[in-house]
LOFI-202799 format. One line per field, with one value per residue (C-alpha): chain; x, y, z. Coordinates in pm, whole numbers. Example, Ala and Ser with C-alpha at 12.3 -4.5 7.8 and 13.67 -1.06 7.14 Angstrom:
chaine = A; A $
X = 1230; 1367 $
Y = -450; -106 $
Z = 780; 714 $
END
This chain:
chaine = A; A; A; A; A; A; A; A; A; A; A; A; A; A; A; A; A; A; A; A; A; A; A; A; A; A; A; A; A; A; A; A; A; A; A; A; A; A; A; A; A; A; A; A; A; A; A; A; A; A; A; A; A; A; A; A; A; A; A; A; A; A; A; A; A; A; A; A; A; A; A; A; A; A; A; A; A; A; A; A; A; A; A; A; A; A; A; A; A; A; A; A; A; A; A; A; A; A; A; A; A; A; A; A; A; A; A; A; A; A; A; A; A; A; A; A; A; A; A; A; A; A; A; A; A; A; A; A; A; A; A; A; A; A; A; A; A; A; A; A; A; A; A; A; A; A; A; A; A; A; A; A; A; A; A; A; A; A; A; A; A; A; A; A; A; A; A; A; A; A; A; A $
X = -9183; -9477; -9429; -9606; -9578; -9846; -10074; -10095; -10018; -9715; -9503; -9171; -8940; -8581; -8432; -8614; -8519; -8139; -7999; -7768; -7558; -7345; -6994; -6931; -6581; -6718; -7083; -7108; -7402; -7259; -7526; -7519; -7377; -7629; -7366; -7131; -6846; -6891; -6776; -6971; -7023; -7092; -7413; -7653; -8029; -8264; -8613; -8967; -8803; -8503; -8108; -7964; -7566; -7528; -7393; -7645; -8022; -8106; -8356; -8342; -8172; -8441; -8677; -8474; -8415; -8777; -8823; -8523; -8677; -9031; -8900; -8641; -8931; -9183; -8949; -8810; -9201; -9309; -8951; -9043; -9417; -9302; -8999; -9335; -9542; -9338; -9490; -9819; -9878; -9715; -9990; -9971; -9600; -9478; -9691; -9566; -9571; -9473; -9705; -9610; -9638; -10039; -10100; -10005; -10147; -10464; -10349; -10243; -10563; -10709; -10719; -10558; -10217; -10231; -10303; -10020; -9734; -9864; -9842; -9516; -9397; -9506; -9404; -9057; -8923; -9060; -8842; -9166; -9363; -9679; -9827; -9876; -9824; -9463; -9131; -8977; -9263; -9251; -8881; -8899; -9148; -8888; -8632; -8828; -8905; -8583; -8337; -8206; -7886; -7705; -7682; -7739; -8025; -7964; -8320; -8369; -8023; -8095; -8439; -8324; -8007; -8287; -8510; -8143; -8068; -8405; -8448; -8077; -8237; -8543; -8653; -8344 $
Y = 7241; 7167; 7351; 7173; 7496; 7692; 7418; 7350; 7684; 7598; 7836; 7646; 7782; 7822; 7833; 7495; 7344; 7157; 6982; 6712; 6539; 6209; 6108; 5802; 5716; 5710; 5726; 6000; 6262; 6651; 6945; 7215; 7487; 7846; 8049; 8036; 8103; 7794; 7437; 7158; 6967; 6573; 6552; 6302; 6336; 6352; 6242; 6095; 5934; 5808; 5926; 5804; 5871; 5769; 5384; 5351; 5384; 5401; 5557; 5889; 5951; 6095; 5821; 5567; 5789; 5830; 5444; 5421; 5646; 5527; 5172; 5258; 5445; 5179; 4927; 5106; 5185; 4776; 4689; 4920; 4698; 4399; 4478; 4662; 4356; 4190; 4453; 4487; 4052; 4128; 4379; 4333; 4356; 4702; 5000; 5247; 5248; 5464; 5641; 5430; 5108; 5275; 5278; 4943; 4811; 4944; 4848; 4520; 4300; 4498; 4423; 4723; 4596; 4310; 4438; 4704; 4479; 4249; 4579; 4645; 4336; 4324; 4684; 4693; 4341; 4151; 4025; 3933; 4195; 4258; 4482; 4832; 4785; 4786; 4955; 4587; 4577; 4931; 4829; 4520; 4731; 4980; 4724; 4553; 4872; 5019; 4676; 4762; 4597; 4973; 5054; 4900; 4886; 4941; 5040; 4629; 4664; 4965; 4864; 4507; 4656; 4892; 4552; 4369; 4664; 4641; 4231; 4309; 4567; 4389; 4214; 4002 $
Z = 5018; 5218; 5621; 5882; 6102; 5879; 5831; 6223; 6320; 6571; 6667; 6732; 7029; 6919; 7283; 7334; 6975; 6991; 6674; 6715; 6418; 6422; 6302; 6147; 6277; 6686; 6654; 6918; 6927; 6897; 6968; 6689; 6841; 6804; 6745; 6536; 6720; 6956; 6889; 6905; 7195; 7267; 7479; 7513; 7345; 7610; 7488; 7612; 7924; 7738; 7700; 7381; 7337; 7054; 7156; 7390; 7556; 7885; 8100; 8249; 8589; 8711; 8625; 8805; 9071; 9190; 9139; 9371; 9630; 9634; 9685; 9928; 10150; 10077; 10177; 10526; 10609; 10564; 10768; 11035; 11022; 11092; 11340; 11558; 11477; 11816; 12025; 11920; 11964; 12288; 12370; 12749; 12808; 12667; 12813; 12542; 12169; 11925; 11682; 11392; 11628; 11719; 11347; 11267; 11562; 11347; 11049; 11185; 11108; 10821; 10442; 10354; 10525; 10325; 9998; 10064; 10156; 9829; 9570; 9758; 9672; 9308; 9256; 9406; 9459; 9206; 8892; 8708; 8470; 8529; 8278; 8312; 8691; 8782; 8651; 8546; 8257; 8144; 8148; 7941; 7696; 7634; 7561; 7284; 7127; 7113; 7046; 6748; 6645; 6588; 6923; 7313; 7500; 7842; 8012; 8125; 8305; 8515; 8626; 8737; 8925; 9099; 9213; 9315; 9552; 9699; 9695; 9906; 10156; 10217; 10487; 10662 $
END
């Protein structure tokens, strides 16, 4: 038997290592217990970004989570842009502004706005994929490489429930 770990010289961590097996009858995914003594347990495989379940893929919480925070922050930051945008035209009129109102009274002309509230736009509200740029084409990636007709794919779904709750927050 030929043993990739002396060829390569890995030393494979057994507290790291989990071993799953399937049943036919419900298709769920059981972690081999270490001991013997302990009964198996149905848990998810968590791998490379991905949770698989044994009926279904989707993308880690955590993933979607920062994409949720990033575009809920983004989003707050370019609604709190244009509600000061009335009080920097009307420059005259209101004697105080706030810090954030200072820098995009700065910002306010500038390139850099611009091409911030565009990559804002492509990154977080956007339903079309633009490659290797936003979350909905890493997304729609995934789901072509994992559709397989044993199990559902459910990384599309998540992403474009994401962009719904921020297309819903946006600007009103």
């Amino acid at each position: 038997m030929f043993d990739i770990c002396k060829l390569q010289k890995l030393t494979i961590e057994k507290n790291k290592t989990k071993m799953f097996f399937s049943t036919a009858h419900d298709r769920s995914l059981y972690q081999v217990p270490h001991t013997n003594n302990t009964q198996a347990q149905a848990k998810p495989l968590d791998f490379l970004g991905f949770i698989f379940d044994g009926h279904s893929v989707y993308l880690r919480n955590s993933s979607i989570y920062k994409y949720h925070y990033r575009g809920k922050r983004t989003i707050k930051l370019m609604d709190a842009f244009f509600k000061d945008r009335k009080y920097i035209e009307a420059n005259n009129q209101v004697p105080y502004y706030s810090e954030r109102t200072k820098l995009s009274k700065k910002d306010h002309d500038s390139k850099r706005n611009y091409r911030l509230r565009r990559r804002s736009i492509q990154l977080y509200l956007s339903d079309t994929p633009i490659p290797q740029r936003n979350m909905q084409s890493y997304a729609t990636r995934a789901q072509k490489q994992l559709n397989s007709g044993r199990y559902r794919v459910k990384v599309l779904k998540q992403v474009q429930k994401q962009i719904s709750y921020f297309r819903k927050r946006g600007w009103q």
